[in-house]
N, C-alpha and C positions, 0 to 999 in steps of 0.2 A: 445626603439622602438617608435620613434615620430608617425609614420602613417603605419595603420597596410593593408595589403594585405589580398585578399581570397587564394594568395598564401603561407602565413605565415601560414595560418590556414590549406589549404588540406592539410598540411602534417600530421598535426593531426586525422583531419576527410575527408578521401578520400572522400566521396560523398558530392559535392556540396547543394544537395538539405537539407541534413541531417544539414550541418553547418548552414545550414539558420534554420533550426527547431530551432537547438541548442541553437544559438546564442542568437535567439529571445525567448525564452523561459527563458534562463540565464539574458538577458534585460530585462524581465519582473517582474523574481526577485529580479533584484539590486532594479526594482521602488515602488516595494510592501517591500523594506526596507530590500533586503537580503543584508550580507554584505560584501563589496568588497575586493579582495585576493589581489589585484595590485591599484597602485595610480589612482586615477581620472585621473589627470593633464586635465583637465577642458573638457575632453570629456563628450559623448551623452554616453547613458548606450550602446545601442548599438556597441558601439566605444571599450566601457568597456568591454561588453561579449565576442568580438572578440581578444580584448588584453587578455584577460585570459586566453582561448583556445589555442589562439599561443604559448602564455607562459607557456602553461599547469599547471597555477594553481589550474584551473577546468579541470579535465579530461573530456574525453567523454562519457565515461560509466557511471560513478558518474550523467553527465548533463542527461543522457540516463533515469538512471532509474529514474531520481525526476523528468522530464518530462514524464514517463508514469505513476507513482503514481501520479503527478497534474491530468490527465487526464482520470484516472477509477473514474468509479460510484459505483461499487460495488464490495467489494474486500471480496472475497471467505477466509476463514478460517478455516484451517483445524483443526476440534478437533477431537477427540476420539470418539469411539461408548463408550457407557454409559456402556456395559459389560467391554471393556477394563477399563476405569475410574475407573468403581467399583475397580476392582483387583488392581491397582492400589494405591487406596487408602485405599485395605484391606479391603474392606464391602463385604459381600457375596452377590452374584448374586442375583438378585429377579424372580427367576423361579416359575412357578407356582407348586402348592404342586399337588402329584398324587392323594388326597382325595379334589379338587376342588368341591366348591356349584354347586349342581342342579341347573336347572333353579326352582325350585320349590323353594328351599331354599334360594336362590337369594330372591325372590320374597315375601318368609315370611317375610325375615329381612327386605326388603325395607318396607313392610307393619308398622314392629314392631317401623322402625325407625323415621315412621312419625307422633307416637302417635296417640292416637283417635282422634276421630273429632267433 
């Protein structure tokens, strides 16, 4: 394919606007040293990411989701509540006992615990 079309490419990605995301996002990759699935032969990256697309060496979904992980700030992780985890890994819950300190008793041992003065 010497000279590529935006018609080469809708076929891939129906929306015009989205191909241009695509494109340019995948061109910014090849410049930041990502590396190429199809020959140069002496094109602009631009030129590159369009050829790829066509050719579908890069698909669109693949360019999809490394363009919205390039683009989050903060990416949410889902763990486990720390009672699941426990069980999990077999340690027993840390429930409070039904003979829990007074406040009174709280308060002698904070005393006891910081030595005389």
């Amino acid at each position: 394919m010497a000279r590529v079309t935006v018609e080469d490419c809708v076929d891939k990605v129906p929306n015009r606007f989205e191909l241009v995301m695509l494109a340019s996002h995948r061109a910014r990759e090849i410049a930041s040293g990502g590396a190429l699935t199809i020959d140069r032969d002496n094109d602009k990256n631009p030129v590159v990411s369009l050829r790829e697309i066509a050719e579908e060496t890069q698909t669109a979904d693949e360019l999809r989701e490394r363009m919205i992980e390039s683009n989050q700030t903060q990416i949410e992780v889902d763990e486990p509540e720390e009672d699941a985890m426990a069980l999990l890994m077999g340690v027993e819950q840390d429930k409070p006992a039904d003979d829990d300190m007074s406040e009174e008793k709280l308060l002698r041992a904070l005393m006891e615990a910081q030595g005389p003065k």
